[in-house]
mmCIF entry with sequence, helices, sheets and N, C-alpha, C, O atoms, coordinates in Angstrom:
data_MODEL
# 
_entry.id   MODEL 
# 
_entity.id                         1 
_entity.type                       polymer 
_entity.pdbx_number_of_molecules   1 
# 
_entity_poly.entity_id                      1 
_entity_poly.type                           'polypeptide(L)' 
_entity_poly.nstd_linkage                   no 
_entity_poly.nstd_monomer                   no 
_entity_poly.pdbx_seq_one_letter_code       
;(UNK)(UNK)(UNK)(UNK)(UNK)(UNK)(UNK)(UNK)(UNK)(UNK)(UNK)(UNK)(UNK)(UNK)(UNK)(UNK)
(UNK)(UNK)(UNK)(UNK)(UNK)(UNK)(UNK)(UNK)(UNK)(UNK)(UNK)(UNK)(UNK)(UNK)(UNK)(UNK)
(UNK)(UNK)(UNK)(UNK)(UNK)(UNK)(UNK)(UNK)(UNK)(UNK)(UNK)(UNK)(UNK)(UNK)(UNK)(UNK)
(UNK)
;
_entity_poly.pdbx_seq_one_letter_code_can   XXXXXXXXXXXXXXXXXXXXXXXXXXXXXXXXXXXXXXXXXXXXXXXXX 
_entity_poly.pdbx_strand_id                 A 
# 
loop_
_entity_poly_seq.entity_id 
_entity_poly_seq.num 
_entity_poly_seq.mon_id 
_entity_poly_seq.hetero 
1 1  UNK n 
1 2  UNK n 
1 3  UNK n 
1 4  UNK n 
1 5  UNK n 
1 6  UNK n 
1 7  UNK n 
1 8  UNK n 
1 9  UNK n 
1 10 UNK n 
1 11 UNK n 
1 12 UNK n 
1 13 UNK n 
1 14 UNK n 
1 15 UNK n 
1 16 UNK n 
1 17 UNK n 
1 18 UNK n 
1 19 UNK n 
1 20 UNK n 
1 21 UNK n 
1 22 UNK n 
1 23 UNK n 
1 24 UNK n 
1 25 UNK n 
1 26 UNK n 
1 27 UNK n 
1 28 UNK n 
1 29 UNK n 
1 30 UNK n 
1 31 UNK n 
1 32 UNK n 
1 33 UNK n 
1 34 UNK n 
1 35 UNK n 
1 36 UNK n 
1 37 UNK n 
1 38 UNK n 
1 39 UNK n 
1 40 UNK n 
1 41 UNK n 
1 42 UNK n 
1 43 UNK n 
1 44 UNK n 
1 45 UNK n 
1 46 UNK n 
1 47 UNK n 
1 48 UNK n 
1 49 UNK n 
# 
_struct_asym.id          A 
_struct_asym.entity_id   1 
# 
_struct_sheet.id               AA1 
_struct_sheet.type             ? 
_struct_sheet.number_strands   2 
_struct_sheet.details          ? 
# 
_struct_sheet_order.sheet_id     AA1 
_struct_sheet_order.range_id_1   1 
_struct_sheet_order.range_id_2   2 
_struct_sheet_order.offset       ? 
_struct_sheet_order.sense        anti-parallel 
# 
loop_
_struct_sheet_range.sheet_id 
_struct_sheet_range.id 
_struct_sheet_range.beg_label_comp_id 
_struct_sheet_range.beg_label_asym_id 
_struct_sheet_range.beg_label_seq_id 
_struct_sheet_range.pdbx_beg_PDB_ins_code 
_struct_sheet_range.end_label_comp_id 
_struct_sheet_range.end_label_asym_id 
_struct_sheet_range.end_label_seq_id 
_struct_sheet_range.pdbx_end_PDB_ins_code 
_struct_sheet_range.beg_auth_comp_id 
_struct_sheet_range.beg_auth_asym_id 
_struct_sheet_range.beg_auth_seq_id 
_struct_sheet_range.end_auth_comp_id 
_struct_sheet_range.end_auth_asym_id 
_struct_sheet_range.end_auth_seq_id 
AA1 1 UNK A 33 ? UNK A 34 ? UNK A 33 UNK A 34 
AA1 2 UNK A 41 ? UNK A 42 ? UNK A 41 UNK A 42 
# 
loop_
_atom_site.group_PDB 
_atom_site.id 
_atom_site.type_symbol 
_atom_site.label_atom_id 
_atom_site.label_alt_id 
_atom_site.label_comp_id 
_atom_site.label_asym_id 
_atom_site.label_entity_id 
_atom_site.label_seq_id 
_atom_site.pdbx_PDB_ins_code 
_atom_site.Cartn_x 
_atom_site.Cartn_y 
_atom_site.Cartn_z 
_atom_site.occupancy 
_atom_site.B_iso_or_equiv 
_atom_site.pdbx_formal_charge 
_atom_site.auth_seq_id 
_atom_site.auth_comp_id 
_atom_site.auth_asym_id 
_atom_site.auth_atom_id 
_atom_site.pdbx_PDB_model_num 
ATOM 1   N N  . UNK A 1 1  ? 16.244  -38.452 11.056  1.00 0.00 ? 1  UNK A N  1 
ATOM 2   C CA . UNK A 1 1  ? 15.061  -37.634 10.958  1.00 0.00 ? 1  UNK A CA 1 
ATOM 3   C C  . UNK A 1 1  ? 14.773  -37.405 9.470   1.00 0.00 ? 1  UNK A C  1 
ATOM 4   O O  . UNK A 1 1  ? 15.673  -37.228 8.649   1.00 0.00 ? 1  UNK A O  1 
ATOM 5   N N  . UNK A 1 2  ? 13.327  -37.418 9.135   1.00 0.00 ? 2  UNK A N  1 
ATOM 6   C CA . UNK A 1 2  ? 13.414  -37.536 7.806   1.00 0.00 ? 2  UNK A CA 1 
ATOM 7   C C  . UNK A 1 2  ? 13.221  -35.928 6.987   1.00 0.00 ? 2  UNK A C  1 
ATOM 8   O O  . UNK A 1 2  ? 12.901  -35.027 7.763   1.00 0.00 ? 2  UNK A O  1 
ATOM 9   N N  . UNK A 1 3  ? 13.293  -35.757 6.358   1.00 0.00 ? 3  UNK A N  1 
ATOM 10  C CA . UNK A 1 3  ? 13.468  -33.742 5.676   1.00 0.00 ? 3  UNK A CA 1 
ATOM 11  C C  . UNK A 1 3  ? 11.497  -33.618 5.808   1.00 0.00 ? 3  UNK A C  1 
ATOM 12  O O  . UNK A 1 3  ? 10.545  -34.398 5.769   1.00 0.00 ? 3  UNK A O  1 
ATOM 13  N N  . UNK A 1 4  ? 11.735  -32.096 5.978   1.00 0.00 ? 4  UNK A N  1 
ATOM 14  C CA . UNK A 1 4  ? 10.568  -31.497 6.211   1.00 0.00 ? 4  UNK A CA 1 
ATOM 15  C C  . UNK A 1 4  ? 9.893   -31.677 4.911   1.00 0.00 ? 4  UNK A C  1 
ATOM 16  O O  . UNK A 1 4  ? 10.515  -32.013 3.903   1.00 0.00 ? 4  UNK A O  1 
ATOM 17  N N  . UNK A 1 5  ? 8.583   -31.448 4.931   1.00 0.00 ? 5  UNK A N  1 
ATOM 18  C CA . UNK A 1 5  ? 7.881   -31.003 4.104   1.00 0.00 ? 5  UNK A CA 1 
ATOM 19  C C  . UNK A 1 5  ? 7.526   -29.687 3.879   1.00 0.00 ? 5  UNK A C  1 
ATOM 20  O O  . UNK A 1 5  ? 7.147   -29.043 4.858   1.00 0.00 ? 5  UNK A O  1 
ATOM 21  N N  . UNK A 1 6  ? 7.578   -28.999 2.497   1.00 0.00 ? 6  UNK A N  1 
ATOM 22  C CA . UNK A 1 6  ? 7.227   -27.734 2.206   1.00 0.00 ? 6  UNK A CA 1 
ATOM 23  C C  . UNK A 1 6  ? 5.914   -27.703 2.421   1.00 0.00 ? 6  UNK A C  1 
ATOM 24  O O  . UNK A 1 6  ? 5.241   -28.680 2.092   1.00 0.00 ? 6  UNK A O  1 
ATOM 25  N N  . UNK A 1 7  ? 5.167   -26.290 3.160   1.00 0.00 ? 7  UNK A N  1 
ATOM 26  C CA . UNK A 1 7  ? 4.434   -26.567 3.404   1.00 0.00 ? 7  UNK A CA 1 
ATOM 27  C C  . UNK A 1 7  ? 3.795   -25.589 1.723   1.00 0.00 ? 7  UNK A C  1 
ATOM 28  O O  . UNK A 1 7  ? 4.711   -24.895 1.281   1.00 0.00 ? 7  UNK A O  1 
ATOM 29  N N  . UNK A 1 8  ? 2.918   -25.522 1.153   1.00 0.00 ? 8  UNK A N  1 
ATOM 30  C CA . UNK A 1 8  ? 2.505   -25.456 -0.358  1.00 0.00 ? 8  UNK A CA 1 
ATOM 31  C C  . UNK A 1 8  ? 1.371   -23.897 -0.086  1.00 0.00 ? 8  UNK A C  1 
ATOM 32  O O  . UNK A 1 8  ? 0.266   -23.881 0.457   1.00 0.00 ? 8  UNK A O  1 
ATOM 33  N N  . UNK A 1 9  ? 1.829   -23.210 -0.438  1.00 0.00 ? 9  UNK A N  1 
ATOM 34  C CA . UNK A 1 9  ? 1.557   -21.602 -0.313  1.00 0.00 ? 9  UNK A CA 1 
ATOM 35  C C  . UNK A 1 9  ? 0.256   -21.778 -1.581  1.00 0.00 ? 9  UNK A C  1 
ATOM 36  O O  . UNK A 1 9  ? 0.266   -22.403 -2.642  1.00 0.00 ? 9  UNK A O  1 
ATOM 37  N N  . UNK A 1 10 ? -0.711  -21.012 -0.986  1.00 0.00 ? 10 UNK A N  1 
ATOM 38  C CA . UNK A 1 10 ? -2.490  -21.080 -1.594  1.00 0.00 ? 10 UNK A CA 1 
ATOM 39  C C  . UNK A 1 10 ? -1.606  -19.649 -2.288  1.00 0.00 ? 10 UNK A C  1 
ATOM 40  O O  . UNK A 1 10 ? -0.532  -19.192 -1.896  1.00 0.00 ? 10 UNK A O  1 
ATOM 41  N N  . UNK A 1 11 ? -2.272  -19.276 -3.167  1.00 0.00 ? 11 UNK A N  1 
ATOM 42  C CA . UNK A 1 11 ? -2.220  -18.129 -4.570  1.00 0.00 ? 11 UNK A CA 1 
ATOM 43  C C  . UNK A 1 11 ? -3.312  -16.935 -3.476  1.00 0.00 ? 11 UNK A C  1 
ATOM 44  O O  . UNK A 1 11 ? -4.404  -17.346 -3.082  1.00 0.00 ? 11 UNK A O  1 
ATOM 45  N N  . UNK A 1 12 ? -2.926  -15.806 -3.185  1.00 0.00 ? 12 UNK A N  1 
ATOM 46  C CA . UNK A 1 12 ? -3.153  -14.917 -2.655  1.00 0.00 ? 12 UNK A CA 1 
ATOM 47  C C  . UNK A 1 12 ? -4.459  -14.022 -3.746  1.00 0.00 ? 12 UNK A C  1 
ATOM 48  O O  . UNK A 1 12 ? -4.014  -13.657 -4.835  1.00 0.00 ? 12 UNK A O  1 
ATOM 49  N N  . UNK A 1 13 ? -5.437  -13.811 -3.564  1.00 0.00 ? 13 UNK A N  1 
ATOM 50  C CA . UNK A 1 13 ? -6.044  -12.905 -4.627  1.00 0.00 ? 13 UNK A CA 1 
ATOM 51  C C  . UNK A 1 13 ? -5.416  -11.590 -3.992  1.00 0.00 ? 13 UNK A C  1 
ATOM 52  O O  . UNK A 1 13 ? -4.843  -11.531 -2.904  1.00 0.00 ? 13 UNK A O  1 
ATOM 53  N N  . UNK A 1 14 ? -5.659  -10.430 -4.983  1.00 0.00 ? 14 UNK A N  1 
ATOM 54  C CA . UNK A 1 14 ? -4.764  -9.036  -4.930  1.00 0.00 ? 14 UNK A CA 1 
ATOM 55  C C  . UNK A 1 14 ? -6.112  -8.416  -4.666  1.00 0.00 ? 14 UNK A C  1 
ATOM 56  O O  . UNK A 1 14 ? -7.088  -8.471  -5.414  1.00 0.00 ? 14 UNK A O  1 
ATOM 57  N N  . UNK A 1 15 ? -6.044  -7.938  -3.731  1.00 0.00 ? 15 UNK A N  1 
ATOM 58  C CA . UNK A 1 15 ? -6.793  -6.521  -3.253  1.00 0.00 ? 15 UNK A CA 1 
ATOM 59  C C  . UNK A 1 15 ? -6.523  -5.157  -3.440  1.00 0.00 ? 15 UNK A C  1 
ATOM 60  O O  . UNK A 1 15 ? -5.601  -4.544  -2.900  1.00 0.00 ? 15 UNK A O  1 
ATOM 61  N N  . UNK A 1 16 ? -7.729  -4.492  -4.573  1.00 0.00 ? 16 UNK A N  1 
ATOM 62  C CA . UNK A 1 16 ? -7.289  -3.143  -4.269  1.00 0.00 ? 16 UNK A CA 1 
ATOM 63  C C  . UNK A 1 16 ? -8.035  -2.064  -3.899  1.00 0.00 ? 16 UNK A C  1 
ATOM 64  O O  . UNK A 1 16 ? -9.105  -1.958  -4.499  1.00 0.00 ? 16 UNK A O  1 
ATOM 65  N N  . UNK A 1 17 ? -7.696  -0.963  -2.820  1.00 0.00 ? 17 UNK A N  1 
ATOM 66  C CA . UNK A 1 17 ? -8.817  -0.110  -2.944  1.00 0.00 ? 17 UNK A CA 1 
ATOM 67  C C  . UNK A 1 17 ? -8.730  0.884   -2.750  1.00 0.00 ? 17 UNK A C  1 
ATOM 68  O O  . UNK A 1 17 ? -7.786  1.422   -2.173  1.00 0.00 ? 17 UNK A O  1 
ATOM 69  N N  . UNK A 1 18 ? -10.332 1.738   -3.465  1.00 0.00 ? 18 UNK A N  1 
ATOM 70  C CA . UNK A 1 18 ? -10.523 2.689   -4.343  1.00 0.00 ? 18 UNK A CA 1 
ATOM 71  C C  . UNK A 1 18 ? -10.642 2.679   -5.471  1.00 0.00 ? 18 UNK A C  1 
ATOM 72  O O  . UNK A 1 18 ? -11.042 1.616   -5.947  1.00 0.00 ? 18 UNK A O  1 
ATOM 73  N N  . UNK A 1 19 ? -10.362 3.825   -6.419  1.00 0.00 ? 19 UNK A N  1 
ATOM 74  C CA . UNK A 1 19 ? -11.168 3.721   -7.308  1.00 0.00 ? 19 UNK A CA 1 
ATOM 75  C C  . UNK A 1 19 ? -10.250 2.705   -8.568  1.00 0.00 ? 19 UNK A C  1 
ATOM 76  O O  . UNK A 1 19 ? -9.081  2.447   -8.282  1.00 0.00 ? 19 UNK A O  1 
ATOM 77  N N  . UNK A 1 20 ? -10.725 2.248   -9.710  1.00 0.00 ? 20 UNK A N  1 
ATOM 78  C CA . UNK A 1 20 ? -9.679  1.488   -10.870 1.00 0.00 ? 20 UNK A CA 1 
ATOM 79  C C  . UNK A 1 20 ? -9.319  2.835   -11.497 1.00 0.00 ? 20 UNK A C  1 
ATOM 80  O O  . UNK A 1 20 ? -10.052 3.799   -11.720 1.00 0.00 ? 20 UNK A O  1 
ATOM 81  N N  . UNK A 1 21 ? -8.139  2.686   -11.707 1.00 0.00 ? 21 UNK A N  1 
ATOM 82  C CA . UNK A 1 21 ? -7.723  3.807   -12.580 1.00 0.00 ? 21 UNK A CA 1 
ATOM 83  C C  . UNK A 1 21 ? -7.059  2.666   -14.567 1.00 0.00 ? 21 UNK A C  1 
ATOM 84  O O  . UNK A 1 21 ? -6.657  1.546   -14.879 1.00 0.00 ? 21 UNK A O  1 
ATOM 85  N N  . UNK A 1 22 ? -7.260  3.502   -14.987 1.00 0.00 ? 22 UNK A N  1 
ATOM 86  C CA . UNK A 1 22 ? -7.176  3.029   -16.518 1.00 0.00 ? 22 UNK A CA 1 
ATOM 87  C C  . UNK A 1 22 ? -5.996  2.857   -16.385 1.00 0.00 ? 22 UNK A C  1 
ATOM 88  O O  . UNK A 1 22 ? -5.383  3.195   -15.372 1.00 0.00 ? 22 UNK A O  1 
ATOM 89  N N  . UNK A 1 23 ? -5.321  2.128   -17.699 1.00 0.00 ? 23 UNK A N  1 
ATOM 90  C CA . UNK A 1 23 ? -4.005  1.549   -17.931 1.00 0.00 ? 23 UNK A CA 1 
ATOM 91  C C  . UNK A 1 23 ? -3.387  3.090   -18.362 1.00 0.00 ? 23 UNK A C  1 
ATOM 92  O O  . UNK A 1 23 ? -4.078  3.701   -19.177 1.00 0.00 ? 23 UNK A O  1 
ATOM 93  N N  . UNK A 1 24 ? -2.002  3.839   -17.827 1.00 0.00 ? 24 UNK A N  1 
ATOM 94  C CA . UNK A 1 24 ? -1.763  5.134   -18.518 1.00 0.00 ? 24 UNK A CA 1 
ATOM 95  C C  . UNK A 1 24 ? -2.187  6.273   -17.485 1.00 0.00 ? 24 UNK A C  1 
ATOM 96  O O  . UNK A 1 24 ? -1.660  7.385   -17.427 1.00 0.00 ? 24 UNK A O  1 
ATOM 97  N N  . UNK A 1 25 ? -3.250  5.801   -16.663 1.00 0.00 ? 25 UNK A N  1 
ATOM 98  C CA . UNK A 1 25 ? -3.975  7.375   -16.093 1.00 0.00 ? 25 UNK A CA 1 
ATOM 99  C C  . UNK A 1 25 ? -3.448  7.864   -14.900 1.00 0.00 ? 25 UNK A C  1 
ATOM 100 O O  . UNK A 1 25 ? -2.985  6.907   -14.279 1.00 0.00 ? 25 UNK A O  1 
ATOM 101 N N  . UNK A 1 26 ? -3.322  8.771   -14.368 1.00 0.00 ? 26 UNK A N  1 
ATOM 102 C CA . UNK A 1 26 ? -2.501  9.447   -13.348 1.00 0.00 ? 26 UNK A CA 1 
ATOM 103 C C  . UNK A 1 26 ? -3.438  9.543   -12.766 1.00 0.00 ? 26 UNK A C  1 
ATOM 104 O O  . UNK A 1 26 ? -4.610  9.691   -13.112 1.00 0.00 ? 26 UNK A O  1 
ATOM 105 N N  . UNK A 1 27 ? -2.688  9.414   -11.293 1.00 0.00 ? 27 UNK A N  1 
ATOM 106 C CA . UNK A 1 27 ? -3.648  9.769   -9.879  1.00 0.00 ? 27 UNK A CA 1 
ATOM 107 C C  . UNK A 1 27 ? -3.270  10.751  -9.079  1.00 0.00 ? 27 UNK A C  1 
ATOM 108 O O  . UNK A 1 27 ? -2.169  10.724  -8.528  1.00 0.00 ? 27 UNK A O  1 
ATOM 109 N N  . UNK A 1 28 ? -4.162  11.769  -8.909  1.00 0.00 ? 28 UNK A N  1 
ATOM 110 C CA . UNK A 1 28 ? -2.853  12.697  -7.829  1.00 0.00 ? 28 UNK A CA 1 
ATOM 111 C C  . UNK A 1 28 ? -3.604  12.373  -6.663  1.00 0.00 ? 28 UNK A C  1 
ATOM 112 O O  . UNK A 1 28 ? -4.649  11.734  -6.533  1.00 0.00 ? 28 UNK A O  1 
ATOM 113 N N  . UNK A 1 29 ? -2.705  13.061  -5.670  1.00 0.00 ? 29 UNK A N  1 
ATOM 114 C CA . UNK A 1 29 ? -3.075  13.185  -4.336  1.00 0.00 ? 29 UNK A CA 1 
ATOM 115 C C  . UNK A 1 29 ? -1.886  14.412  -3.560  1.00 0.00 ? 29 UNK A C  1 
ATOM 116 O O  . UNK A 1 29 ? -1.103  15.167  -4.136  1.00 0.00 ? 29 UNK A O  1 
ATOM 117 N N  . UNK A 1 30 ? -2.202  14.188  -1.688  1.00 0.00 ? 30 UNK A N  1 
ATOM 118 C CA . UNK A 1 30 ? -1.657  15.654  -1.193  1.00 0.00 ? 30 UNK A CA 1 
ATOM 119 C C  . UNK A 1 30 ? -1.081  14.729  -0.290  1.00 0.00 ? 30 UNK A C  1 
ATOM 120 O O  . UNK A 1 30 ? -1.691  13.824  0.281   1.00 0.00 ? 30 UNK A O  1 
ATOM 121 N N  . UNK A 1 31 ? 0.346   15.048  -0.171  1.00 0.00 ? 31 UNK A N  1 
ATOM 122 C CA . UNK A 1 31 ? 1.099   13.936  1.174   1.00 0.00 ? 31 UNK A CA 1 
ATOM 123 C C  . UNK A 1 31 ? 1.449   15.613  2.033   1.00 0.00 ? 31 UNK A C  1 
ATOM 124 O O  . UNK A 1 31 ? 2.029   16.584  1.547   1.00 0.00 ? 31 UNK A O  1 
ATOM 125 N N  . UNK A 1 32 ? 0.923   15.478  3.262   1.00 0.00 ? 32 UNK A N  1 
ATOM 126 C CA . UNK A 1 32 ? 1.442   16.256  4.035   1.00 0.00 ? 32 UNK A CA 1 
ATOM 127 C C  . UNK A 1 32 ? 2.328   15.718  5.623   1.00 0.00 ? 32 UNK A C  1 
ATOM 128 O O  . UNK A 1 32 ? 2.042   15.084  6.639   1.00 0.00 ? 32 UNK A O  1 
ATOM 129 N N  . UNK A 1 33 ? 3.248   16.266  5.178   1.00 0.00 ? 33 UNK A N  1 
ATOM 130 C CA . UNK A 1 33 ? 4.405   15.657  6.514   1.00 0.00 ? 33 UNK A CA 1 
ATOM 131 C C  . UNK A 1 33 ? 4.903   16.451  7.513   1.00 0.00 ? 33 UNK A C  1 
ATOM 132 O O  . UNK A 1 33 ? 5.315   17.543  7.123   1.00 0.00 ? 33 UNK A O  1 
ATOM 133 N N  . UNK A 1 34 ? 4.989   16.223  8.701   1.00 0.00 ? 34 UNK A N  1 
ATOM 134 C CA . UNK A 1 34 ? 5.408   16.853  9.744   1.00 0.00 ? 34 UNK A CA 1 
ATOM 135 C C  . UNK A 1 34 ? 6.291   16.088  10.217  1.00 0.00 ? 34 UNK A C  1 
ATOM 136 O O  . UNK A 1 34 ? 6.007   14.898  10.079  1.00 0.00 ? 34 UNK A O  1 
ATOM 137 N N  . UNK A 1 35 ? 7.645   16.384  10.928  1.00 0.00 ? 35 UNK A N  1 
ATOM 138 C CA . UNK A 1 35 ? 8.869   15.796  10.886  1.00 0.00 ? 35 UNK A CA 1 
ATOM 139 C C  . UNK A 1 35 ? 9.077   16.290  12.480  1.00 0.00 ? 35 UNK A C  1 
ATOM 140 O O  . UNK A 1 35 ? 8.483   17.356  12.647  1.00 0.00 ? 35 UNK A O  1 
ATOM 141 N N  . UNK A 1 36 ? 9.605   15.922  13.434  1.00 0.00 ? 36 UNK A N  1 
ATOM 142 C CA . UNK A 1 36 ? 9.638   16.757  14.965  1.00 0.00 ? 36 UNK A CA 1 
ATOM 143 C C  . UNK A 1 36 ? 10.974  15.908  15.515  1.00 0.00 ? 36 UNK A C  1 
ATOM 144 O O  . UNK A 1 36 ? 11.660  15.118  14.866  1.00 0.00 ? 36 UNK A O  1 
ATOM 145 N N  . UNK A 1 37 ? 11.085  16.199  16.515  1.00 0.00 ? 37 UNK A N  1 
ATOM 146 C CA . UNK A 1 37 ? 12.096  15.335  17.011  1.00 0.00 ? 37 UNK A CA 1 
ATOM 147 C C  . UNK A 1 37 ? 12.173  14.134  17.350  1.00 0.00 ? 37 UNK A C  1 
ATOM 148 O O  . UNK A 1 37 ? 13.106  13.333  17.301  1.00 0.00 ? 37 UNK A O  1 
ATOM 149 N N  . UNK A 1 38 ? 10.778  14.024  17.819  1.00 0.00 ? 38 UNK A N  1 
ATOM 150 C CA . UNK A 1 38 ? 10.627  12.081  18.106  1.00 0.00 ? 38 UNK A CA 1 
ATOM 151 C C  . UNK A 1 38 ? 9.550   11.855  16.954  1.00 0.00 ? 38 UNK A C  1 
ATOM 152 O O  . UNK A 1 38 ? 8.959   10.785  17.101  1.00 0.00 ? 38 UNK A O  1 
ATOM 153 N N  . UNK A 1 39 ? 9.281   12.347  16.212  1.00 0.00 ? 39 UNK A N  1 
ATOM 154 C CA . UNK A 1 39 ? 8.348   11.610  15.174  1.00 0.00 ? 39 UNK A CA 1 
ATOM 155 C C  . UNK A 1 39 ? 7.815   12.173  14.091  1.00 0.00 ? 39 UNK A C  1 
ATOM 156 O O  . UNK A 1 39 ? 7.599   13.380  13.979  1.00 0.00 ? 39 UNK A O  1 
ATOM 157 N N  . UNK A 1 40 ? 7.553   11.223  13.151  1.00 0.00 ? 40 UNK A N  1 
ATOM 158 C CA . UNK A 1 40 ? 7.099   11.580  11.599  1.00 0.00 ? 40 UNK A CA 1 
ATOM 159 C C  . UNK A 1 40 ? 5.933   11.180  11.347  1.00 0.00 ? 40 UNK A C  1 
ATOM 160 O O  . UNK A 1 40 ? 5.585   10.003  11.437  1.00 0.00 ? 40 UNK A O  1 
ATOM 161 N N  . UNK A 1 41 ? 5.121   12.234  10.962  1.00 0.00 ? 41 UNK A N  1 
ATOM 162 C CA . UNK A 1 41 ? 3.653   12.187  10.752  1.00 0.00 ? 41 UNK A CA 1 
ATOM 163 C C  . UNK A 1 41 ? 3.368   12.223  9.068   1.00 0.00 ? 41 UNK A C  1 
ATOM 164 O O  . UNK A 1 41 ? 3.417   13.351  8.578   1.00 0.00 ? 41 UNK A O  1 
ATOM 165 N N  . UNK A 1 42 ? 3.090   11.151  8.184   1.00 0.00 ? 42 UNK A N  1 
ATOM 166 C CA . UNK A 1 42 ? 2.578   11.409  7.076   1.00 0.00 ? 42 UNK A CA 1 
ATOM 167 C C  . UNK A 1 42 ? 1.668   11.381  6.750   1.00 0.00 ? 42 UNK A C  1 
ATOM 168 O O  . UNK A 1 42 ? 1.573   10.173  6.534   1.00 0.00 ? 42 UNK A O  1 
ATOM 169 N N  . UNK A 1 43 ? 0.122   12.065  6.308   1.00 0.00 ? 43 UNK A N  1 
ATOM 170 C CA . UNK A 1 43 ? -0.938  11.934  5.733   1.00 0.00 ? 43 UNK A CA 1 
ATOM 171 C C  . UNK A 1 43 ? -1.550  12.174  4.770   1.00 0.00 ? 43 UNK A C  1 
ATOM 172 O O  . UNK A 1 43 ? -2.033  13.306  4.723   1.00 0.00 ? 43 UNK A O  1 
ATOM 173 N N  . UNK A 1 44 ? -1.710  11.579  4.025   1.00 0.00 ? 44 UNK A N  1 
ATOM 174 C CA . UNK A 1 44 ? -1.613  11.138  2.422   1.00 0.00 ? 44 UNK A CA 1 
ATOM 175 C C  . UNK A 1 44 ? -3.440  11.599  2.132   1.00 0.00 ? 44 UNK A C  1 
ATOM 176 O O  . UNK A 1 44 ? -4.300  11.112  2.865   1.00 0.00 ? 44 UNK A O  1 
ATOM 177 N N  . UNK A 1 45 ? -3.785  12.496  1.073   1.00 0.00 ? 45 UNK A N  1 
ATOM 178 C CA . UNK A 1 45 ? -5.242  12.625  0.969   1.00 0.00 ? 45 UNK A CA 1 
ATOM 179 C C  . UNK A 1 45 ? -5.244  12.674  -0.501  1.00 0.00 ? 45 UNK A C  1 
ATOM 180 O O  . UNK A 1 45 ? -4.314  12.535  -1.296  1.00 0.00 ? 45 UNK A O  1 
ATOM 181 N N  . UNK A 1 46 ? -6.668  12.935  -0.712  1.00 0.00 ? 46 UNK A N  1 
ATOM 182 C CA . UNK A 1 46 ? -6.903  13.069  -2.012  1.00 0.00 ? 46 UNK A CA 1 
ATOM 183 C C  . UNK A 1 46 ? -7.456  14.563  -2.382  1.00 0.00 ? 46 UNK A C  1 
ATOM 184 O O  . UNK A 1 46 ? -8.144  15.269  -1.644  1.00 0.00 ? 46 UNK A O  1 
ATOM 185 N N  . UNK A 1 47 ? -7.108  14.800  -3.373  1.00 0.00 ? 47 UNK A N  1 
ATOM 186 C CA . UNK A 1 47 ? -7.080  16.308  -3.990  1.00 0.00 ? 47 UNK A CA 1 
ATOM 187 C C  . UNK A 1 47 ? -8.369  17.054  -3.066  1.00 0.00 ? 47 UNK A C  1 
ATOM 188 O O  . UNK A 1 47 ? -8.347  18.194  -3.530  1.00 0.00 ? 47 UNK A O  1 
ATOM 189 N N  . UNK A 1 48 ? -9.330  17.037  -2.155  1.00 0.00 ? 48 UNK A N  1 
ATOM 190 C CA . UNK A 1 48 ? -10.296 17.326  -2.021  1.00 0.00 ? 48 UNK A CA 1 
ATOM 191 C C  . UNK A 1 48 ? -9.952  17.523  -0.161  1.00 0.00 ? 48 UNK A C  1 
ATOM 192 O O  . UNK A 1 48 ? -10.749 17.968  0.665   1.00 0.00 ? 48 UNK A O  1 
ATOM 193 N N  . UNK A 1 49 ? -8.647  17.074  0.081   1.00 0.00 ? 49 UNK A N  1 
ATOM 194 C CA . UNK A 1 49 ? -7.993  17.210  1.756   1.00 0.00 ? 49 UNK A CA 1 
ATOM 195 C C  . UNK A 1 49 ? -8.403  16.408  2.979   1.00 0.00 ? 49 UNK A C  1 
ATOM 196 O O  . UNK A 1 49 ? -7.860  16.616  4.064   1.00 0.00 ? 49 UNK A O  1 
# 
């Protein structure tokens, strides 16, 4: 049997979203978590809730 061929991986463009933040600049945000016995709820907002 003869060896596989690699199959040749395409270059992914990077997606991002929201807003660009500058090289240096801080982003805040509000992670609020609820923790229970069967499950973990995280919801992540922005300063505004």
């Amino acid at each position: 049997m003869p060896p596989r061929k690699g199959k040749v991986k395409e270059d992914q463009p990077v997606v991002t979203l929201g807003p660009q933040a500058k090289e240096g600049e801080n982003i805040f945000g509000v992670a609020h978590i609820f923790a229970s016995f069967n499950d973990t709820f995280v919801h992540v907002t922005d300063l505004s809730g």
